[in-house]
Backbone as XML, in Angstrom:
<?xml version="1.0"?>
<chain id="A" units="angstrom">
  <residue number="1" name="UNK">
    <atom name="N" x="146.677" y="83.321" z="78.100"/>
    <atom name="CA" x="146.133" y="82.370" z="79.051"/>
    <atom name="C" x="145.256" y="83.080" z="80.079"/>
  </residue>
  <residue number="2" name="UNK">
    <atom name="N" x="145.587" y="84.230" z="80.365"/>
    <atom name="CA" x="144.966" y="85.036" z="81.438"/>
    <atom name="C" x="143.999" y="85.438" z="81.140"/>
  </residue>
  <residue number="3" name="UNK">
    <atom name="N" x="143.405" y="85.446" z="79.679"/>
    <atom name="CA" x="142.331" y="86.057" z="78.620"/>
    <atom name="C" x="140.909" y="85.211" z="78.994"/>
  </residue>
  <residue number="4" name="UNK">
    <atom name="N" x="142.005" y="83.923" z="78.529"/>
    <atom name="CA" x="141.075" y="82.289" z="78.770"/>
    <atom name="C" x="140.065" y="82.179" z="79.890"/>
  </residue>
  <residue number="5" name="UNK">
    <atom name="N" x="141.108" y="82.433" z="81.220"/>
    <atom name="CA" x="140.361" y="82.361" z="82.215"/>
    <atom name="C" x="139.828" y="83.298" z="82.542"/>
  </residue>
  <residue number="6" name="UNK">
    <atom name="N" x="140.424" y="84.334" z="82.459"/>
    <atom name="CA" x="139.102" y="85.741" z="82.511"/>
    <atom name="C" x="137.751" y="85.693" z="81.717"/>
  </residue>
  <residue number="7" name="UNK">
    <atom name="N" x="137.770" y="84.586" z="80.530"/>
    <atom name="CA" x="136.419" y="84.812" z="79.824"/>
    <atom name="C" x="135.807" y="83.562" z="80.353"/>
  </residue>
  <residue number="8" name="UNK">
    <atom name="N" x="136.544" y="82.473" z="80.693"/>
    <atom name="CA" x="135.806" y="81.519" z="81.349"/>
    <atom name="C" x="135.068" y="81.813" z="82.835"/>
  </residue>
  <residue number="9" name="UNK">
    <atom name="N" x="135.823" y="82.348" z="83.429"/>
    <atom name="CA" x="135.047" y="83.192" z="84.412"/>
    <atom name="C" x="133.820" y="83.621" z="84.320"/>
  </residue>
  <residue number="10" name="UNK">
    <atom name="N" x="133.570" y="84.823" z="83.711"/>
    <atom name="CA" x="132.634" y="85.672" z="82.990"/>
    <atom name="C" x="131.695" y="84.932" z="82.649"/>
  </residue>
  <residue number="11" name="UNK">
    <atom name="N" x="131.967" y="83.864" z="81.816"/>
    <atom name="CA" x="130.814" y="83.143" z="81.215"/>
    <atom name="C" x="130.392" y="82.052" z="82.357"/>
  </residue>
  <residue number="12" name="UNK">
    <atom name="N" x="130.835" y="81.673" z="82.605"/>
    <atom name="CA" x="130.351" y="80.968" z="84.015"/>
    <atom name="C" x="129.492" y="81.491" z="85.002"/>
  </residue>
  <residue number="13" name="UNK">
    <atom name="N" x="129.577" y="82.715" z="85.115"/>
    <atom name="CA" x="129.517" y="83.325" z="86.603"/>
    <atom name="C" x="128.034" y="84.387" z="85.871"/>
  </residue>
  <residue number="14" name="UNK">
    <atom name="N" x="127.901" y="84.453" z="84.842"/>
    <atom name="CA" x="126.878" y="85.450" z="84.355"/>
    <atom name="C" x="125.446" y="84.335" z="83.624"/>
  </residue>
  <residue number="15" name="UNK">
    <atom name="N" x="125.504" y="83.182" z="84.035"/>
    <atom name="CA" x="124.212" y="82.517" z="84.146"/>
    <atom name="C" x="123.278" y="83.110" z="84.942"/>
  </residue>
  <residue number="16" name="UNK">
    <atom name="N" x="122.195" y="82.980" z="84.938"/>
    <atom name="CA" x="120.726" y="83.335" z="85.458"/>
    <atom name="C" x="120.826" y="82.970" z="86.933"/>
  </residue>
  <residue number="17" name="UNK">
    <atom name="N" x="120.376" y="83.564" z="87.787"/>
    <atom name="CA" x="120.280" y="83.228" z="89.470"/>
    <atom name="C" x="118.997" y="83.182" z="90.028"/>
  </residue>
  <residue number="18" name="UNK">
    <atom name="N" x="118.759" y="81.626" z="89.988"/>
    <atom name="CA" x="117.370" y="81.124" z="90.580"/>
    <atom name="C" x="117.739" y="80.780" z="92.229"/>
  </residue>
  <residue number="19" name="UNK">
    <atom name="N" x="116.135" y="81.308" z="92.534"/>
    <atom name="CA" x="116.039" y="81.428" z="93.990"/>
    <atom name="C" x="116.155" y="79.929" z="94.049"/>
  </residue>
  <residue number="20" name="UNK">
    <atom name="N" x="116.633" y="79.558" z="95.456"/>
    <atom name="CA" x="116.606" y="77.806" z="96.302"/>
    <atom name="C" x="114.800" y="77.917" z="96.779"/>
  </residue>
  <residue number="21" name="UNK">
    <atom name="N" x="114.018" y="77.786" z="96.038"/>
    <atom name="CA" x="112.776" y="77.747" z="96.554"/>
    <atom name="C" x="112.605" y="76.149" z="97.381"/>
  </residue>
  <residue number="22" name="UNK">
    <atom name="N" x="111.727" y="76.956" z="98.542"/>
    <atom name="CA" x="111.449" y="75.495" z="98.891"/>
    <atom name="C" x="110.031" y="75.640" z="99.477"/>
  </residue>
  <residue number="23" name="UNK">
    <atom name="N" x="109.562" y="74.189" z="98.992"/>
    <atom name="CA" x="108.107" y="74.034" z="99.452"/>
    <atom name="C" x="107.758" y="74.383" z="100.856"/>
  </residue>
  <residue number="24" name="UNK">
    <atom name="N" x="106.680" y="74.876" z="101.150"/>
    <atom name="CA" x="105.905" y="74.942" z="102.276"/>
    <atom name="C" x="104.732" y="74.323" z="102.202"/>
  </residue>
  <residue number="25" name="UNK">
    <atom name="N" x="103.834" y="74.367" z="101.183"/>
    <atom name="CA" x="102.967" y="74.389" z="101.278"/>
    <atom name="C" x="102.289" y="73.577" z="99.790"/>
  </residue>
  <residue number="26" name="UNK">
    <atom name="N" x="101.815" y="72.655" z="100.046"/>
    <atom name="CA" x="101.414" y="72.197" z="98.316"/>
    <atom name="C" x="99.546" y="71.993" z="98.624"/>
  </residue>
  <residue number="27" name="UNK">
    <atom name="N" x="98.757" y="72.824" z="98.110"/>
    <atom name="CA" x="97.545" y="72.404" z="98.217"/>
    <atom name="C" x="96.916" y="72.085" z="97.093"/>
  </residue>
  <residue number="28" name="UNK">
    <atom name="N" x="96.157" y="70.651" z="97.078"/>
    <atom name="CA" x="95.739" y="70.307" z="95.934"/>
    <atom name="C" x="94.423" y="71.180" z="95.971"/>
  </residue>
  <residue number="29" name="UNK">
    <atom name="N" x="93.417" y="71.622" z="96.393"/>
    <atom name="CA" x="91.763" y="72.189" z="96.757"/>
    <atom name="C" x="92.155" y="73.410" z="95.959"/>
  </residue>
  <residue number="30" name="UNK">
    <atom name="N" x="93.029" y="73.961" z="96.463"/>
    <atom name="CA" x="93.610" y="75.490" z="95.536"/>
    <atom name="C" x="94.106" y="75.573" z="94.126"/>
  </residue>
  <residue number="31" name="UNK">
    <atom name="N" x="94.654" y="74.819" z="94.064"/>
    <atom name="CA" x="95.642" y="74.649" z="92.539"/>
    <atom name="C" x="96.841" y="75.845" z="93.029"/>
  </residue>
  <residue number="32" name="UNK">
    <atom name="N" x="97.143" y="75.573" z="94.130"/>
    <atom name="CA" x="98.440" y="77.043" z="94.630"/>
    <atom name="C" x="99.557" y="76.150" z="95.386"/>
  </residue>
  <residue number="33" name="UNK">
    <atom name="N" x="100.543" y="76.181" z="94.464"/>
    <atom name="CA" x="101.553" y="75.656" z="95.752"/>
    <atom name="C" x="102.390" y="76.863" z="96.127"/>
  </residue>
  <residue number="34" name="UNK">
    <atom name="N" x="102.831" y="76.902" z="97.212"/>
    <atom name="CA" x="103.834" y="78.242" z="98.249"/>
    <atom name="C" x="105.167" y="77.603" z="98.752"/>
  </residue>
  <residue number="35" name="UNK">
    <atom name="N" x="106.306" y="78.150" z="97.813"/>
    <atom name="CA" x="107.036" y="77.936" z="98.084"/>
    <atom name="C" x="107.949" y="79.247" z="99.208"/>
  </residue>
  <residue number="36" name="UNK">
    <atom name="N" x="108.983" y="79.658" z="99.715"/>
    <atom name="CA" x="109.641" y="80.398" z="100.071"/>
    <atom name="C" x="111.229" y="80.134" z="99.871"/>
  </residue>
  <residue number="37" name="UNK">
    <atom name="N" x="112.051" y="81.192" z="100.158"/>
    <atom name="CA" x="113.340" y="81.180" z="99.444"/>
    <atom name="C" x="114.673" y="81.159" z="101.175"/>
  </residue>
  <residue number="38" name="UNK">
    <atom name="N" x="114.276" y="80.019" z="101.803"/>
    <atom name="CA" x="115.184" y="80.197" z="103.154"/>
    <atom name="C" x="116.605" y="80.950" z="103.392"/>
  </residue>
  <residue number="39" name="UNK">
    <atom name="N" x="116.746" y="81.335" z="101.991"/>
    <atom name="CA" x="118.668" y="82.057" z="102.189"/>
    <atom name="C" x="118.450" y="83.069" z="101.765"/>
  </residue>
  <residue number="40" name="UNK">
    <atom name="N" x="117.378" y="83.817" z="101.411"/>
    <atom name="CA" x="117.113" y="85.350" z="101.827"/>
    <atom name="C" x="116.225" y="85.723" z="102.731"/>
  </residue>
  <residue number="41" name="UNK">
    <atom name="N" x="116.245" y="84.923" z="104.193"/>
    <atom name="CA" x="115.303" y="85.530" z="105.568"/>
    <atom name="C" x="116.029" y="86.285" z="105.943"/>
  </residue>
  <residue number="42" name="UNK">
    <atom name="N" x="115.775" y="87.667" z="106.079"/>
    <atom name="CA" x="116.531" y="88.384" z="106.745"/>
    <atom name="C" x="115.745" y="88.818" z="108.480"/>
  </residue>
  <residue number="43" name="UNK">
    <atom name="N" x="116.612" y="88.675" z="109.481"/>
    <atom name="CA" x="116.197" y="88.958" z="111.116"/>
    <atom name="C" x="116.528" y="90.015" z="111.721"/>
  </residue>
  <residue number="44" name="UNK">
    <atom name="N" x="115.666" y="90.770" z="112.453"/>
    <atom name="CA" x="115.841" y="91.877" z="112.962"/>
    <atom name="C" x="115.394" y="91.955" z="114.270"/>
  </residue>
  <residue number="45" name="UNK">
    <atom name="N" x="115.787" y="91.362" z="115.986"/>
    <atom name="CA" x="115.003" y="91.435" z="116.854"/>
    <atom name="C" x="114.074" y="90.196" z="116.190"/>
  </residue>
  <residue number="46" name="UNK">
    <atom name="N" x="112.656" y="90.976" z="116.732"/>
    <atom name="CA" x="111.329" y="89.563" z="116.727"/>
    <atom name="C" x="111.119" y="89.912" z="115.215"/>
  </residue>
  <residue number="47" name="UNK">
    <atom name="N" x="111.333" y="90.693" z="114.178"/>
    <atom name="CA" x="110.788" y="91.194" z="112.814"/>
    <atom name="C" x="111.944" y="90.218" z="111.779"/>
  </residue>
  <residue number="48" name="UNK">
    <atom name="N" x="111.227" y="89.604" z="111.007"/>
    <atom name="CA" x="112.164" y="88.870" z="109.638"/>
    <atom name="C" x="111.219" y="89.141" z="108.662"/>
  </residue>
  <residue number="49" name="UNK">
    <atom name="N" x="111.947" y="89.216" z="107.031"/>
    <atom name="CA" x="111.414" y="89.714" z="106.384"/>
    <atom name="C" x="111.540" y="88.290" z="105.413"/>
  </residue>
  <residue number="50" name="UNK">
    <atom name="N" x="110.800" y="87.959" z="104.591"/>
    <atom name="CA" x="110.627" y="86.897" z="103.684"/>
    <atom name="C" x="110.385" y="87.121" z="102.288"/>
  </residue>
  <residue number="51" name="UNK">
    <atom name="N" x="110.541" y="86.196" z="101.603"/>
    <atom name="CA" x="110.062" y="86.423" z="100.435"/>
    <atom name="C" x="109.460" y="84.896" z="99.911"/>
  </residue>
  <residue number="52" name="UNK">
    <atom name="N" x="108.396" y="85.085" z="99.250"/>
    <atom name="CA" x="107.262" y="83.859" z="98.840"/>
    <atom name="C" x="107.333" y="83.652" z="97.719"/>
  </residue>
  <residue number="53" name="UNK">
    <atom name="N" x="106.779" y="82.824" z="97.064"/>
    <atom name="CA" x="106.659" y="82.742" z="95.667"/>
    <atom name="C" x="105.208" y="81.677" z="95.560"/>
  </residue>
  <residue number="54" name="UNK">
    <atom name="N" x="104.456" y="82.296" z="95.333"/>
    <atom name="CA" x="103.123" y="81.172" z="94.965"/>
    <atom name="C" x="102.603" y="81.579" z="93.642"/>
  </residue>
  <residue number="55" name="UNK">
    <atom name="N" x="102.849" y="79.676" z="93.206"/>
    <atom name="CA" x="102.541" y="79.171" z="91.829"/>
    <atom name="C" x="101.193" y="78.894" z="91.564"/>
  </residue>
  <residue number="56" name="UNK">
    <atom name="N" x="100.706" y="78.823" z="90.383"/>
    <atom name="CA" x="99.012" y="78.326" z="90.312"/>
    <atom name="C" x="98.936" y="77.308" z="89.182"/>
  </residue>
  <residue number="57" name="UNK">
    <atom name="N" x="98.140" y="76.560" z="89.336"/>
    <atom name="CA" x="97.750" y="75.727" z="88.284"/>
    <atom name="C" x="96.968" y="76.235" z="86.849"/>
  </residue>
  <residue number="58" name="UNK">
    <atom name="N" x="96.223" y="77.019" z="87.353"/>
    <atom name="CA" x="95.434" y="77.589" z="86.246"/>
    <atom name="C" x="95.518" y="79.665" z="86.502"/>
  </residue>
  <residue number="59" name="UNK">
    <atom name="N" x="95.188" y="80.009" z="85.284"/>
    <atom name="CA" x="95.384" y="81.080" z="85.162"/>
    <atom name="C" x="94.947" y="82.303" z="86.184"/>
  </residue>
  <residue number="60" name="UNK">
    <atom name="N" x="95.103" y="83.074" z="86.963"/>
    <atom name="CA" x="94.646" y="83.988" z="88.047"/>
    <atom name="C" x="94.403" y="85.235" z="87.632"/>
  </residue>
  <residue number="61" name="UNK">
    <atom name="N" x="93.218" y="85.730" z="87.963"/>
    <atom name="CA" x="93.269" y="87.229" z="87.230"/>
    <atom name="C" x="92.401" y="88.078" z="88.485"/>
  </residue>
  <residue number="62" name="UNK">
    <atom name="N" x="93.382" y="89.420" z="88.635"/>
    <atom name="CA" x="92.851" y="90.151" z="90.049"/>
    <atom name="C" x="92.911" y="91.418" z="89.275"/>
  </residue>
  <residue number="63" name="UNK">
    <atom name="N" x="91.710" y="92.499" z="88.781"/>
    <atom name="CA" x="91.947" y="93.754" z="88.087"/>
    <atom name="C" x="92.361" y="94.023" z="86.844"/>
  </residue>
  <residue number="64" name="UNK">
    <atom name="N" x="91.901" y="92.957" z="86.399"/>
    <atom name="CA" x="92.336" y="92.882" z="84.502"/>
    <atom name="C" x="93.989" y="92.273" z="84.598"/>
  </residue>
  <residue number="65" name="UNK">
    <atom name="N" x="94.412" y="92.112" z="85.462"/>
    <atom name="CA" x="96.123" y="91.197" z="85.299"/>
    <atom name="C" x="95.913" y="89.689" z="85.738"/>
  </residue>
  <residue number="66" name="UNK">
    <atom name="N" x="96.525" y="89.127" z="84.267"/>
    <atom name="CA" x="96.114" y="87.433" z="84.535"/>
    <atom name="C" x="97.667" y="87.165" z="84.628"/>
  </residue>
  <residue number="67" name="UNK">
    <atom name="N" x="97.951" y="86.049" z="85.753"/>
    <atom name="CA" x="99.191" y="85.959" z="86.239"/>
    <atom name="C" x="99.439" y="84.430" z="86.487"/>
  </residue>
  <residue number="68" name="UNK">
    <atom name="N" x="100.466" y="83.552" z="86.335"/>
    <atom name="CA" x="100.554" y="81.893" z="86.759"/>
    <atom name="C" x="100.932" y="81.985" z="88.310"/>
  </residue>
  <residue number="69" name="UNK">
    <atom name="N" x="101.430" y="82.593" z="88.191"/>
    <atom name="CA" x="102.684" y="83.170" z="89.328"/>
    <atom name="C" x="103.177" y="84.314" z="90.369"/>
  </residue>
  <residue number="70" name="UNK">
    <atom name="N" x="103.056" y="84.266" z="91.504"/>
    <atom name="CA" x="103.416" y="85.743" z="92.264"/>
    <atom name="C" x="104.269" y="85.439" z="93.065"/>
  </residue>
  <residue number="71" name="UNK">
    <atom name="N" x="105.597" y="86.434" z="93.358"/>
    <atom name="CA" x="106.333" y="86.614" z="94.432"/>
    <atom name="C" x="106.199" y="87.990" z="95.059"/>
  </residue>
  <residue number="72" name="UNK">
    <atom name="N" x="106.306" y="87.580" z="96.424"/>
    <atom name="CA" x="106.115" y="88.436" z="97.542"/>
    <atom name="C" x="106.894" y="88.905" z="98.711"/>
  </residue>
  <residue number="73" name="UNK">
    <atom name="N" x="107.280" y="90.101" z="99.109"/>
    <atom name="CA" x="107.925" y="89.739" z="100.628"/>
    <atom name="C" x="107.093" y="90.432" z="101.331"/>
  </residue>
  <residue number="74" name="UNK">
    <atom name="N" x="107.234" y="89.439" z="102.059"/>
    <atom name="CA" x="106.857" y="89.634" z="103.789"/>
    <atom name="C" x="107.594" y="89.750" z="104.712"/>
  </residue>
  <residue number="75" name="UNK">
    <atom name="N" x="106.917" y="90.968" z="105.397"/>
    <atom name="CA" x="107.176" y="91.219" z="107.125"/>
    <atom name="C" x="106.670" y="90.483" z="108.103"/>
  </residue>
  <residue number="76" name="UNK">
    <atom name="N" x="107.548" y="89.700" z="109.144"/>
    <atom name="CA" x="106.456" y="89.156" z="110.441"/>
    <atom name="C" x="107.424" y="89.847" z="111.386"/>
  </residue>
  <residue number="77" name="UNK">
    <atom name="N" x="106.269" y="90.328" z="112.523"/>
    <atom name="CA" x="106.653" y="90.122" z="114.123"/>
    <atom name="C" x="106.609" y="89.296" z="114.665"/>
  </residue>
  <residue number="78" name="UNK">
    <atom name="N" x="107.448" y="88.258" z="114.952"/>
    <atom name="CA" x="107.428" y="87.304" z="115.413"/>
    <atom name="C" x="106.941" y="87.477" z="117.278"/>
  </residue>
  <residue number="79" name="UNK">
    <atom name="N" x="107.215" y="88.508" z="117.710"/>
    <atom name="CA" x="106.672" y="88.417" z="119.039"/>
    <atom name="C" x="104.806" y="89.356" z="118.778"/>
  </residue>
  <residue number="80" name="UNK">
    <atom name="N" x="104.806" y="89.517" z="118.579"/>
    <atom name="CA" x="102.974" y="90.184" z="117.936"/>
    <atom name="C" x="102.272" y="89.463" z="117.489"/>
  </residue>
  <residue number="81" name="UNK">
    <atom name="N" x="102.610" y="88.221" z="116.709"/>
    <atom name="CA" x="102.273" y="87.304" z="115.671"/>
    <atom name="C" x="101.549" y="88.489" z="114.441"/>
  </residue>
  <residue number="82" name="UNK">
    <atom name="N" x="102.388" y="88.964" z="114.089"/>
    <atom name="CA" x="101.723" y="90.194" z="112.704"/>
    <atom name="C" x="102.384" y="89.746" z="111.461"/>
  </residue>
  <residue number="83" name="UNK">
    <atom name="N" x="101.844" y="90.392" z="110.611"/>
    <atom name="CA" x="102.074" y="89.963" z="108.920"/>
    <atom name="C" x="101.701" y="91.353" z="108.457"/>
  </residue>
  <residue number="84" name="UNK">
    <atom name="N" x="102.678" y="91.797" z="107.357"/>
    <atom name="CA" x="102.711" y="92.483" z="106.185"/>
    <atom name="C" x="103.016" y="92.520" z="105.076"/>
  </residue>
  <residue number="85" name="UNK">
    <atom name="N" x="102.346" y="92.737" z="104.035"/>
    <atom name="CA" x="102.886" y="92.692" z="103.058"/>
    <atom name="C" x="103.435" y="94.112" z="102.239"/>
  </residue>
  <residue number="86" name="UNK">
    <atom name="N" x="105.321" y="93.549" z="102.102"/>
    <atom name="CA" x="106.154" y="94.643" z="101.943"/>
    <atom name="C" x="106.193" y="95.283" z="100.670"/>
  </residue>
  <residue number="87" name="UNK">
    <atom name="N" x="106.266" y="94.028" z="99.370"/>
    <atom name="CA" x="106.107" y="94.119" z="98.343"/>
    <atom name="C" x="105.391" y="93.010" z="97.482"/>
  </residue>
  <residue number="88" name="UNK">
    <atom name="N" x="105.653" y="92.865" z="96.073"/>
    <atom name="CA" x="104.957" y="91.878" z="95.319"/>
    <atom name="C" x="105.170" y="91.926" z="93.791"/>
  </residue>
  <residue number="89" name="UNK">
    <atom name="N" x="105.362" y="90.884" z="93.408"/>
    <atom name="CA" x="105.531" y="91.220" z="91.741"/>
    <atom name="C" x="104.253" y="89.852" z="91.223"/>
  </residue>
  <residue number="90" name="UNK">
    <atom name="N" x="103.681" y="90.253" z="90.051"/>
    <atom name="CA" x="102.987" y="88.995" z="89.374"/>
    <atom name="C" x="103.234" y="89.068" z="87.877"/>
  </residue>
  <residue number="91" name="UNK">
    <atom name="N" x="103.807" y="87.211" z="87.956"/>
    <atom name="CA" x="104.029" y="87.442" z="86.605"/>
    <atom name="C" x="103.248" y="86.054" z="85.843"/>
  </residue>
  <residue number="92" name="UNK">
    <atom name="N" x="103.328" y="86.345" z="84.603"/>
    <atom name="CA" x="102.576" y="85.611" z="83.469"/>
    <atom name="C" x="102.526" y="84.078" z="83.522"/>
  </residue>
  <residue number="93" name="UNK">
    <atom name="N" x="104.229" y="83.745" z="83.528"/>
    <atom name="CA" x="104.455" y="82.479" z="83.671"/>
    <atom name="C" x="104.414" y="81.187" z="85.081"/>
  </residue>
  <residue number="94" name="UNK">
    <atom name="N" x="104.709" y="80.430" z="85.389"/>
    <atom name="CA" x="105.299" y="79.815" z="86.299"/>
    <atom name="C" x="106.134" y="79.943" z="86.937"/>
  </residue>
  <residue number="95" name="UNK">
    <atom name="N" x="106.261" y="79.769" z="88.568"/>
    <atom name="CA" x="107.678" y="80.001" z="88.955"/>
    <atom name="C" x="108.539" y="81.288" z="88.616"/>
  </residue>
  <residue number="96" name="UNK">
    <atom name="N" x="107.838" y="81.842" z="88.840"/>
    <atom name="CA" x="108.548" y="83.575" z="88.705"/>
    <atom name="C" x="108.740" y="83.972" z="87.031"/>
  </residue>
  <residue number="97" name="UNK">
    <atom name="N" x="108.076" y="83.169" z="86.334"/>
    <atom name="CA" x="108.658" y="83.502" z="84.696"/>
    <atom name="C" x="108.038" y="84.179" z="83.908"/>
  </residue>
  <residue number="98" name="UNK">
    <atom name="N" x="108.386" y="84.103" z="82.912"/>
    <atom name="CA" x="107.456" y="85.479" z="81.491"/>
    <atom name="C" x="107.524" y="86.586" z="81.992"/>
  </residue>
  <residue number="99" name="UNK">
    <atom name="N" x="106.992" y="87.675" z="81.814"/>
    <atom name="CA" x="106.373" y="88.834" z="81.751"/>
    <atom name="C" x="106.066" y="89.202" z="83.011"/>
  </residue>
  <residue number="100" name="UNK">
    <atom name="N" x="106.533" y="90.167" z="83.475"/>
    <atom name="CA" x="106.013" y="90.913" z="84.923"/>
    <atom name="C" x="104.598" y="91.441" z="84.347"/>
  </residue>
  <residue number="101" name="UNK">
    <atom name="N" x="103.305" y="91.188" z="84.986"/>
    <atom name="CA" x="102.170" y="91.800" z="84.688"/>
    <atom name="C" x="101.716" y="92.992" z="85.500"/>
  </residue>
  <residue number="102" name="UNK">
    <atom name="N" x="102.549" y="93.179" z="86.695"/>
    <atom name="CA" x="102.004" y="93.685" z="87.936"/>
    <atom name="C" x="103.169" y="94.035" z="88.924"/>
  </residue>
  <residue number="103" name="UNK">
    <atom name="N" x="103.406" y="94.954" z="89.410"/>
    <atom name="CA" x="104.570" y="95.089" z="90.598"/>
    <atom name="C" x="104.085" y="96.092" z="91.242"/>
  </residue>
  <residue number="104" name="UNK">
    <atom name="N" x="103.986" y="96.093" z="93.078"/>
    <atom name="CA" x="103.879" y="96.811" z="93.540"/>
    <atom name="C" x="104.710" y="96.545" z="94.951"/>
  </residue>
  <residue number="105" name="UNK">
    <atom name="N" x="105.452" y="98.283" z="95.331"/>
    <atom name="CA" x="105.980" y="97.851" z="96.943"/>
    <atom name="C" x="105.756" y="98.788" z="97.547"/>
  </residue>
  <residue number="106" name="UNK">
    <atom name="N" x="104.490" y="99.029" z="97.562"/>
    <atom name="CA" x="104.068" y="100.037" z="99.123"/>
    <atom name="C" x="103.234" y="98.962" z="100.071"/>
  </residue>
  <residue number="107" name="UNK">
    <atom name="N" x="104.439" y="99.524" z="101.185"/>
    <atom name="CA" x="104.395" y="98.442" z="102.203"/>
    <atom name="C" x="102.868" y="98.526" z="102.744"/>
  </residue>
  <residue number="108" name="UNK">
    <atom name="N" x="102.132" y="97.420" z="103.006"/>
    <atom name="CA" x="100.868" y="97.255" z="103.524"/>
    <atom name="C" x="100.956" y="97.557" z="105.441"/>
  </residue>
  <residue number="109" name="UNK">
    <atom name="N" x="99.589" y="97.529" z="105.508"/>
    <atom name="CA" x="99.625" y="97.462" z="107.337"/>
    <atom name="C" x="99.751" y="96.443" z="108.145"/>
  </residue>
  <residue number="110" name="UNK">
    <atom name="N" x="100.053" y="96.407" z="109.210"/>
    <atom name="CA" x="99.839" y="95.073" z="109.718"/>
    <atom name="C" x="98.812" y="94.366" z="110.175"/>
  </residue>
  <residue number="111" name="UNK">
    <atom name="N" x="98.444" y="93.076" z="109.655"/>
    <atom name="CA" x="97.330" y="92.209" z="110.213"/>
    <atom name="C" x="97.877" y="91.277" z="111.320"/>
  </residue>
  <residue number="112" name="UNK">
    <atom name="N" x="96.919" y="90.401" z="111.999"/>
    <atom name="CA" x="97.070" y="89.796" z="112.637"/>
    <atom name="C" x="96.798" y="88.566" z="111.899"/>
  </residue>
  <residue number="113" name="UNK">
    <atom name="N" x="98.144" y="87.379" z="112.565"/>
    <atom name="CA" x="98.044" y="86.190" z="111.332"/>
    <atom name="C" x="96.668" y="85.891" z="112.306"/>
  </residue>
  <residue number="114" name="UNK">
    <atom name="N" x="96.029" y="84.797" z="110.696"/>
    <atom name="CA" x="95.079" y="84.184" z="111.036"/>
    <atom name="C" x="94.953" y="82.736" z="110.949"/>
  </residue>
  <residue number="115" name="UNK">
    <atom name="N" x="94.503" y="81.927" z="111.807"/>
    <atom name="CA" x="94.587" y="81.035" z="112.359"/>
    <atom name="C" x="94.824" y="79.469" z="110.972"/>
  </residue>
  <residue number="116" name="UNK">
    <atom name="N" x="94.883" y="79.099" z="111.141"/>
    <atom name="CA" x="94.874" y="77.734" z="109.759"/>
    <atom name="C" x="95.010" y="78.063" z="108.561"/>
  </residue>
  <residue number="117" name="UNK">
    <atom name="N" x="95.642" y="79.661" z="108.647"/>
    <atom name="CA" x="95.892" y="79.419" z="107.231"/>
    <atom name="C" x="97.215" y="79.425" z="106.301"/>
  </residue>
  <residue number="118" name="UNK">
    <atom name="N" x="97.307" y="80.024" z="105.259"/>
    <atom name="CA" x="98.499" y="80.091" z="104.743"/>
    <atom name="C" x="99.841" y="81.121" z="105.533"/>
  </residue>
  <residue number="119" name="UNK">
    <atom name="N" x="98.817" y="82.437" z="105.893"/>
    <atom name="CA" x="99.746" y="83.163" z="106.295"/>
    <atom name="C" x="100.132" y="82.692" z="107.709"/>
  </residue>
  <residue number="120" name="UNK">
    <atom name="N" x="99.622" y="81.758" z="108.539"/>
    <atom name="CA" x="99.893" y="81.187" z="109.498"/>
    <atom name="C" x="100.779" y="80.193" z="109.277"/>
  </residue>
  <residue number="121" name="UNK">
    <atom name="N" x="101.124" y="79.119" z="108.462"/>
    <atom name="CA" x="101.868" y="78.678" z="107.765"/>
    <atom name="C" x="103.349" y="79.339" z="107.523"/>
  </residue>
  <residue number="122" name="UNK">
    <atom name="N" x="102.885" y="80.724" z="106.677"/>
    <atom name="CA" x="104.277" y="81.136" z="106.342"/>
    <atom name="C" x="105.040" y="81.634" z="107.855"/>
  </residue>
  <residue number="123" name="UNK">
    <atom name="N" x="103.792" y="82.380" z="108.391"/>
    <atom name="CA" x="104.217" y="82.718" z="109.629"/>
    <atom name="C" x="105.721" y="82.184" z="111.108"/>
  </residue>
  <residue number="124" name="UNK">
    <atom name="N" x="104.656" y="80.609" z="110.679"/>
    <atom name="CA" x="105.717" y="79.471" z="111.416"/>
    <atom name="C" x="107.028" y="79.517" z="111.000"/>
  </residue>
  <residue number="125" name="UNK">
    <atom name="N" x="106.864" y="79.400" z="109.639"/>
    <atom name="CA" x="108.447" y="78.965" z="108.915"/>
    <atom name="C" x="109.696" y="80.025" z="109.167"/>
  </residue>
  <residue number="126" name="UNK">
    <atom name="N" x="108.537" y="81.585" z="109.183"/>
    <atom name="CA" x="109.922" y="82.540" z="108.876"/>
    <atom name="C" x="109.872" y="82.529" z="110.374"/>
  </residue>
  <residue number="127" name="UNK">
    <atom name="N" x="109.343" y="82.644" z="111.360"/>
    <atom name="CA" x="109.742" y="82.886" z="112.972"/>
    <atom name="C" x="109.920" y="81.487" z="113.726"/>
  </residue>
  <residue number="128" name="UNK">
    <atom name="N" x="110.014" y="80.490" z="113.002"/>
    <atom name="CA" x="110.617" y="79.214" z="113.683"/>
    <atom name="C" x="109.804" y="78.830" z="114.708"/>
  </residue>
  <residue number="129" name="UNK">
    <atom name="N" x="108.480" y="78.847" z="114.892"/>
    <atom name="CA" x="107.627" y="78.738" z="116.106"/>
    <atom name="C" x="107.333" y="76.525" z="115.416"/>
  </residue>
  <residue number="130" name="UNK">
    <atom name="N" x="107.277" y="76.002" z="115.920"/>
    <atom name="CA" x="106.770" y="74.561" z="116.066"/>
    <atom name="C" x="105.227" y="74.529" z="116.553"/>
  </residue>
</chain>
């Protein structure tokens, strides 16, 4: 009996673990919707770190890698209003799927968000500004 539930366990518990993505951002002009994953923000002081996921409608290609899909984390200072990008993966499919085409995590520098856009957007969400 103890077998039973030890393998029912196991098999239960070793399904696939999809992020809680949630929309931010749906733009029809782009063919890009931006979602983010709210239960891995991590806070530090004014600095939280995020992670993104933006989907595409049609195929994207930056340097010979064609990708549906990219996830990202990001750094903000929430008291600086700054943005970095920490890491990044791009992959083939939708929604984080198929084939990694691309991964990189050397952390970028910091910019200053810019005004109306996406990263201003993400900006809001991970530092809670209204």
């Amino acid at each position: 009996m103890t077998r039973l539930i030890l393998m029912t366990f196991l098999v239960l518990s070793s399904g696939p673990a999809y992020a809680e993505w949630v929309l931010v951002n749906d733009n029809d002009e782009t063919g890009m919707t931006v979602y983010v994953d709210p239960d891995i923000i991590r806070h530090k002081e004014d600095l939280v770190k995020m992670w993104h996921l933006f989907d595409f409608e049609t195929i994207q290609t930056i340097a010979g890698d064609s990708f549906l899909s990219s996830k990202s984390q990001h750094e903000y200072d929430c008291a600086e209003e700054l943005d970095r990008l920490v890491a990044f993966t791009r992959f083939s499919g939708n929604m984080g799927s198929g084939m990694v085409v691309f991964s990189n995590s050397d952390e970028q520098k910091w910019e200053s968000v810019q005004p109306e856009s996406i990263g201003q957007i993400l900006w809001t969400f991970a530092c809670g500004k209204k």
